[in-house]
N, C-alpha and C positions, 0 to 999 in steps of 0.2 A: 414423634419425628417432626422437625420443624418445616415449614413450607420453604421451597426454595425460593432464592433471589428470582427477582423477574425484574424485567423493565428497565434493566443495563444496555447501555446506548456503547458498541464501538466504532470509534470515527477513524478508518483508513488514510490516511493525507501523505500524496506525494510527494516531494521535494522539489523545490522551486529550481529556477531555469540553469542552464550551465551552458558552456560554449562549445560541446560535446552534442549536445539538444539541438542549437543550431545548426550545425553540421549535419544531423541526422546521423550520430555514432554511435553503436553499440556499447554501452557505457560498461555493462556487465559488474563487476564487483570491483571495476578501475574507481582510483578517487580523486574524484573531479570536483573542483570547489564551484559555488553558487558563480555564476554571474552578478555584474550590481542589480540586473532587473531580478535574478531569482531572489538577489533580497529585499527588493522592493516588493513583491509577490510575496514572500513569507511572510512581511510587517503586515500589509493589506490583509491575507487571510488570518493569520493568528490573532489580529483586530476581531475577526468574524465572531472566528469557532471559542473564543472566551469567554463568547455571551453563549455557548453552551454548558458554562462553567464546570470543566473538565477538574475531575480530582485525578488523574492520573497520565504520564507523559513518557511513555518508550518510544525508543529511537534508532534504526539503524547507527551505528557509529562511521558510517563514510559520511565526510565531509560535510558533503549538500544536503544529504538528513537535518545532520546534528545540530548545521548552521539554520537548519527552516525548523528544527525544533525549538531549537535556544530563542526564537522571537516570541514562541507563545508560551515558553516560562518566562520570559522575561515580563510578560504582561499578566500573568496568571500568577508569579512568585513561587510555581514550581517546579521542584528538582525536576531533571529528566535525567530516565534510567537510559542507558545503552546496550544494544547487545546486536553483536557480530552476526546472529542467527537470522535479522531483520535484512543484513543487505541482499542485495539486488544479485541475481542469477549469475555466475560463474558461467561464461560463456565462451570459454577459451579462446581458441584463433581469430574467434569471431571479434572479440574486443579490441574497441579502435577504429575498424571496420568501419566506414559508411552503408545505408542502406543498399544501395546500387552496386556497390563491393561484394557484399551478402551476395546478392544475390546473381551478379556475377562467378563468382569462388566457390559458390557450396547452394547452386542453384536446385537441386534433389535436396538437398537438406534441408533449405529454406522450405520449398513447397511442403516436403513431408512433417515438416511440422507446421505449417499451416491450415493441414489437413485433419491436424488435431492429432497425428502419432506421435508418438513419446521417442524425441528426438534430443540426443546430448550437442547439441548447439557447438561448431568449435571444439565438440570433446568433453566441453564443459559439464554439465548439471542438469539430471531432467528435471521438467518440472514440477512432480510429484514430490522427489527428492527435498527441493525450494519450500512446498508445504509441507515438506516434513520436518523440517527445521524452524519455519516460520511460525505455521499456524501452532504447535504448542506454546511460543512465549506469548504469544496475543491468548492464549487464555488463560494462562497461567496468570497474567496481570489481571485480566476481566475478573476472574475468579478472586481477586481482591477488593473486587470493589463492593459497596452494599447496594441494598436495593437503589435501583434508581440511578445506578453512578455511572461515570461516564469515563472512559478510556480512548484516550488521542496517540493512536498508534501512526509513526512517522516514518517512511519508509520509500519503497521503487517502485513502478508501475507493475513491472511484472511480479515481483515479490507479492503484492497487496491483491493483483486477480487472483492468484496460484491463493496465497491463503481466503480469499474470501471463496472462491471453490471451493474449499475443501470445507469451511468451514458451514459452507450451506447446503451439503452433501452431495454436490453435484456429480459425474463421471468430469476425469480428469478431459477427456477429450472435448467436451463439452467449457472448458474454464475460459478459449478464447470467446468464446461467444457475448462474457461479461464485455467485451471492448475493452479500452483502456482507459487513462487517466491524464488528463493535461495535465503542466505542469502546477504544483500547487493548489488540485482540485483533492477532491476527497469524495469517499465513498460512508456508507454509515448501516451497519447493522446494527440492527435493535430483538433483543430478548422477547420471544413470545412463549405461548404453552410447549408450542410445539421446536421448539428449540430456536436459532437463531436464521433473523428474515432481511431481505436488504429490502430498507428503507430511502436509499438515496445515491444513483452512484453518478460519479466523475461531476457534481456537485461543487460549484464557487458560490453559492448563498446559502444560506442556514434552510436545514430542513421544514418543510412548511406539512402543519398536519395534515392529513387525508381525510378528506371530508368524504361521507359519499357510502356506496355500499361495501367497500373496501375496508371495515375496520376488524 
């Protein structure tokens, strides 16, 4: 039997800014295109995460993804795949919505799922749901890679805790706890023995090694 792959690095990274963001709108699975700043933010990090020399690029297919994808093929000279299963939480009534709207209109709602119960937002999508659609294409890609490779999975804030939950075996109620992700920031799990560790989260500089008793 052959030893398996180890040492496969996956990079989580948000989507740069939108004028939905500024607003403080729930964006949900709406397609809302970059700002000029979200693509100034996209060239800046896709500058970064190159010098991770990424052999591999999935991408939600809404807009602000695919637009903050397409900078770091553009520098890397790699396809980027697409897939519908990446975007951002279906949050029904809720989308569009301002924060303060939230939580004025669907004030029990909001709180109950902040409480970390498995709440369909809007009507929309629970969260579990989100990783169950997300987290199998992020490894269905990983698992292409060889030892040592490295997959730049491009995607929404909440999409990317939901799958990095699931993927670190956490209880779903536990997934807020990761926090979130500014725009354009990234998260980074990395392959160990014991399965997959986060290495790095809501991150705008390249990962730096862990010196220390930590290895």
């Amino acid at each position: 039997m052959s030893a398996p792959k180890t040492g496969r690095k996956i990079v989580l990274w948000r989507h740069g800014q939108t004028s939905w963001n500024l607003e403080r709108r729930f964006q949900g699975s709406t397609d809302i295109e970059l700002t000029s700043t979200g693509v100034a933010q996209a060239r800046r990090a896709a500058r970064l995460l190159a010098a991770l020399k990424p052999d591999a690029i999935v991408a939600s297919d809404l807009r602000r993804a695919a637009a903050t994808a397409a900078e770091l093929g553009a520098v890397t000279d790699l396809s980027v795949e697409h897939d519908a299963d990446l975007r951002e939480t279906y949050a029904g009534e809720w989308q569009g919505l301002t924060h303060d709207e939230i939580v004025e209109k669907y004030g029990e709602q909001y709180a109950a799922w902040k409480r970390g119960e498995p709440v369909r937002r809007g009507g929309g999508e629970l969260e579990t749901e989100v990783a169950d659609r997300a987290a199998p294409v992020v490894l269905r890609h990983a698992a292409r890679l060889g030892e040592g490779g490295t997959l730049v999975v491009v995607s929404h804030g909440g999409t990317i805790r939901t799958t990095i939950g699931r993927l670190l075996g956490l209880e779903p109620h536990n997934w807020e706890s990761l926090g979130g992700l500014s725009n354009c920031c990234w998260s980074v799990l990395g392959e160990g023995a014991r399965g997959w560790r986060l290495l790095e989260h809501n991150a705008g500089t390249l990962p730096e090694p862990v010196l220390g008793d930590d290895d």
